[in-house]
C-alpha positions in Angstrom: 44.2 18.2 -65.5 43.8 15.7 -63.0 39.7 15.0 -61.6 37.3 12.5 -60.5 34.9 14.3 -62.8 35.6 13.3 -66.2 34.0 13.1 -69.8 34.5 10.0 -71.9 37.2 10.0 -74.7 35.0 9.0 -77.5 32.4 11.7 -76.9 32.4 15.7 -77.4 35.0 17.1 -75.0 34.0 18.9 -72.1 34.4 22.6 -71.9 38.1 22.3 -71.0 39.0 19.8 -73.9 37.2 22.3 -76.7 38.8 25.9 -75.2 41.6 24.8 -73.9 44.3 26.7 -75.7 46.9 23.9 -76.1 47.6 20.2 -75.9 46.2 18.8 -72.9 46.7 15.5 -70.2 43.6 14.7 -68.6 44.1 12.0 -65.8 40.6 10.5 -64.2 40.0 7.3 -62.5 37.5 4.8 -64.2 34.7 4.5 -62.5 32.6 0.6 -63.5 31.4 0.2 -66.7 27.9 0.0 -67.5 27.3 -1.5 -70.8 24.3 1.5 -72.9 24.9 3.9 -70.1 28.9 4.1 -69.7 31.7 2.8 -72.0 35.0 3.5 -72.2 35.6 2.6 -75.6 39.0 0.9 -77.2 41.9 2.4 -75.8 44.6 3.5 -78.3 47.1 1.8 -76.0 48.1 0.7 -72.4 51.0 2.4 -70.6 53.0 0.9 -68.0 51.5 0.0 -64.9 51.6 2.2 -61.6 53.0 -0.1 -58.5 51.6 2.5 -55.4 52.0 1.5 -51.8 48.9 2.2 -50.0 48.4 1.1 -46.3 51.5 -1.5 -46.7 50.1 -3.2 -49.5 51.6 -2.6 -53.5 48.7 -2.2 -55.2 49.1 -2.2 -59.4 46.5 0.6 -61.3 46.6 0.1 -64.7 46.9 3.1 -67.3 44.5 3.5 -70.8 45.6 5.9 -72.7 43.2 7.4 -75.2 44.0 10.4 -77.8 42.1 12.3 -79.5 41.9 15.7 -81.6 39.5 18.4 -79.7 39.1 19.7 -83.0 40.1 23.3 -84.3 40.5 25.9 -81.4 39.1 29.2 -82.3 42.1 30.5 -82.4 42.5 28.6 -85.9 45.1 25.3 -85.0 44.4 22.0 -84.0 44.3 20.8 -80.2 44.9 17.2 -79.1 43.4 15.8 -75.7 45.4 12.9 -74.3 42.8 11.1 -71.4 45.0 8.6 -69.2 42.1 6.5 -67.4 43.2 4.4 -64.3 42.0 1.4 -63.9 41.8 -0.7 -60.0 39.2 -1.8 -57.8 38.7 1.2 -55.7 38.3 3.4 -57.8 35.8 1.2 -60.2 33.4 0.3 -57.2 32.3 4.1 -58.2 29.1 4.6 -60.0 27.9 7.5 -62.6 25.5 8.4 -60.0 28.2 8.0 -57.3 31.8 9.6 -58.5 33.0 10.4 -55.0 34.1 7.4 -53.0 30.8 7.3 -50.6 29.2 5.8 -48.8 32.8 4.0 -47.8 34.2 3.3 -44.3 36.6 6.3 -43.5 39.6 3.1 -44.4 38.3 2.8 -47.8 37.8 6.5 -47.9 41.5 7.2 -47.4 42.7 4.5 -48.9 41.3 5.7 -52.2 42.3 9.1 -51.8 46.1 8.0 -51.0 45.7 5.7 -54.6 44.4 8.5 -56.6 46.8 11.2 -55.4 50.0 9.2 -55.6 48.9 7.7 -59.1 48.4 11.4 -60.2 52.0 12.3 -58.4 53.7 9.1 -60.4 51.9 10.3 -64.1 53.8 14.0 -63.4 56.7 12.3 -62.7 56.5 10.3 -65.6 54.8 13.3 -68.1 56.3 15.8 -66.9 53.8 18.5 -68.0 54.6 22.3 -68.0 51.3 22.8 -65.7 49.0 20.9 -63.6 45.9 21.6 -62.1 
């Protein structure tokens, strides 16, 4: 599951993390930290880096892998949620009370756009999950 919306790894999992009925990726960009209000928490590790072109320019986004278990599904096993957060400039000039990239000039607009949706295309390439929504 890739979104701009996105809960927190070390908090209760949204609706998807809790119902969903297997394993699931969740990919969302990080928006900027605001220390008491928004926290990312430790990351269990770092993944390679994505090197995207966007506009002519290589830009790097950084990947934090956190894992956790989403508990016991009602069905009676155990479900883990995998959140890959990305990490660069555009997407952390984002706010809680501002998740979509506005108000940006229509540049930055794209430009964002173009970094999250070929970041999202390289972490299939690279995952290679059954589904993706």
């Amino acid at each position: 599951l890739a979104s701009l919306e996105h809960s927190l790894p070390h908090l209760p999992h949204d609706l998807i993390g809790r119902h969903h009925p297997s394993d699931i990726l969740m990919v969302h960009p990080m928006l900027a930290e605001e220390p008491g209000k928004l926290e990312y928490g430790e990351a269990y590790d770092e993944q390679p880096p994505l090197r995207i072109l966007v506009d002519g320019c290589h830009e790097i986004v950084r990947v934090f892998r956190y894992v956790r278990s989403a508990g016991n599904h009602p069905l009676g096993y155990t479900v883990r949620v995998e959140f890959l957060l990305l990490s660069h400039e555009l997407f952390e000039v984002r706010s809680r009370e501002s998740i979509y990239p506005n108000p940006m000039s229509r540049r930055a607009v794209l430009a964002f756009f173009s970094l999250w949706n070929q970041a999202v295309g390289a972490l299939l390439v690279r995952h290679k999950p059954w589904v993706f929504h």
